[in-house]
C-alpha positions in Angstrom: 27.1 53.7 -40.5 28.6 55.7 -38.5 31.6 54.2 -36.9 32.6 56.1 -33.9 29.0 56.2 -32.7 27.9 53.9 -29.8 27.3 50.7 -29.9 24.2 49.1 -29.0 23.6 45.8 -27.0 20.6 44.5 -26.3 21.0 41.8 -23.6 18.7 41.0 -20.5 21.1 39.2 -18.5 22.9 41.2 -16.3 26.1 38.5 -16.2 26.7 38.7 -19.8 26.1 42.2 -19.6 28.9 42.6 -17.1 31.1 40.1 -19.2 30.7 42.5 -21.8 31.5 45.8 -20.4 34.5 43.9 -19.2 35.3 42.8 -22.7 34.9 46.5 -24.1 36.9 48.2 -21.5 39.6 45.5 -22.0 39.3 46.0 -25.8 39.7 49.9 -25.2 37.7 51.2 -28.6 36.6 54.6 -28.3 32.4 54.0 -29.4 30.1 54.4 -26.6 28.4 51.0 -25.2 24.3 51.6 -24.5 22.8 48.9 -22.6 19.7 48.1 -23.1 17.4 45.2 -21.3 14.6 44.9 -23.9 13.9 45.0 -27.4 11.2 48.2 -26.4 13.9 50.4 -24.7 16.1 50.0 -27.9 13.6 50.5 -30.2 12.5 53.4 -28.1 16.2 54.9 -27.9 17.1 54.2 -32.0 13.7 56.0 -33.3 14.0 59.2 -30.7 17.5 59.4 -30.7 19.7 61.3 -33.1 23.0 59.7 -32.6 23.9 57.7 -35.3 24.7 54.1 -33.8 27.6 52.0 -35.3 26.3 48.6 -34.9 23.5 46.9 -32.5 24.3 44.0 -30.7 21.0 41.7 -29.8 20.1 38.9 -27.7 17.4 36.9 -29.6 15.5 35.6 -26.2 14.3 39.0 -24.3 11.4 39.7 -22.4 8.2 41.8 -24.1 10.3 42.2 -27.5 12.5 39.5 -28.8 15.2 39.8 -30.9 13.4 38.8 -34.1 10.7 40.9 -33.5 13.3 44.1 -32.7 14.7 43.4 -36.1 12.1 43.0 -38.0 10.7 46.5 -36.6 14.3 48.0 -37.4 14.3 46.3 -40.6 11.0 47.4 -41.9 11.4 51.1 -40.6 12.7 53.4 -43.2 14.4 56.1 -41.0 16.6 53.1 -39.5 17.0 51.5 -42.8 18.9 55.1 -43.8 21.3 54.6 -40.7 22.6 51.8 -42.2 23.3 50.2 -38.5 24.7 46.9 -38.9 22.6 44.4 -36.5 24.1 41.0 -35.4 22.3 38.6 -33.0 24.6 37.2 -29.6 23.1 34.2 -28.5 23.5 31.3 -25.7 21.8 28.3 -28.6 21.2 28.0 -31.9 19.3 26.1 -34.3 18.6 25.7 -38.2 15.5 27.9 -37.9 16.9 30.8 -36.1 19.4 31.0 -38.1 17.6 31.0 -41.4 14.9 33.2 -40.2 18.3 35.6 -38.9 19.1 35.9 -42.2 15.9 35.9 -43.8 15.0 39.2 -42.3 18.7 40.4 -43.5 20.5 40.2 -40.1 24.4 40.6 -40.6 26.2 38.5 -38.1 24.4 35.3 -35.9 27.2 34.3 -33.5 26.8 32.2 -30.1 28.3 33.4 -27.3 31.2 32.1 -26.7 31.8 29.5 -23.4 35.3 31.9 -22.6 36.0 35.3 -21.2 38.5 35.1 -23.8 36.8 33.4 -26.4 34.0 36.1 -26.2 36.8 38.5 -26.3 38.2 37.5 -29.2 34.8 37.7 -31.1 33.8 40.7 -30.4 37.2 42.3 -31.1 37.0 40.5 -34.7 33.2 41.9 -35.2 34.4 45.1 -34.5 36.8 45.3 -36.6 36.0 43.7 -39.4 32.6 46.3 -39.0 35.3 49.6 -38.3 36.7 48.5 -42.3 33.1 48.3 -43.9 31.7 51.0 -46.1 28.2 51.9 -46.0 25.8 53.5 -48.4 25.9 56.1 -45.7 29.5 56.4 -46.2 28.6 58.8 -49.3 26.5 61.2 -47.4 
């Protein structure tokens, strides 16, 4: 894990995508934000790219590549597995199964987004930190 790399978030809608840029700027880390609109893009971007990403951010509802299926594709690919990138799903609704089957595939984090500009704020400030004090195996490279 590499925690001043960017940070990834998968989102389609371009409001919440807004919301959040607004929410990082305001929170003032120093990690660069990639936006991406679909599951493909990301995908695309973490198996070409050789930036190592602190954590992923996902939407579970996405056009061509959901959420579950980005994550299991992460999950099951070794050279991603290595990275160590800490992946959390952001979502509008909830229910037993998605979050069983979040965890099931080893997600870290299943939070709803919040119905506050400052609610939302307040989240994503305590994600990041909390992720900013972890240790990773990578830690020991």
């Amino acid at each position: 894990m590499n925690k001043d790399g960017p940070i990834i978030v998968i989102e389609d809608d371009m409001d919440d995508q807004e919301i959040l840029q607004e929410i990082f700027l305001n929170l003032g880390y120093n990690n660069k934000i990639s936006y991406f609109i679909d599951g493909n893009e990301a995908l695309d971007y973490l198996n070409r790219t050789e930036v190592q990403p602190f954590l992923i951010l996902s939407d579970i509802n996405m056009p061509k590549l959901n959420g579950f299926e980005l994550r299991n594709k992460v999950f099951n690919n070794t050279q991603l597995q290595e990275k160590c990138i800490p992946y959390l799903f952001f979502t509008t609704g909830a229910n037993k199964k998605a979050v069983s089957d979040a965890y099931a595939m080893s997600v870290q984090g299943f939070f709803l987004k919040p119905a506050t500009i400052p609610l939302f704020q307040e989240t994503i400030r305590k994600i990041i930190e909390y992720w900013k004090e972890c240790i990773a195996p990578s830690s020991y490279d």
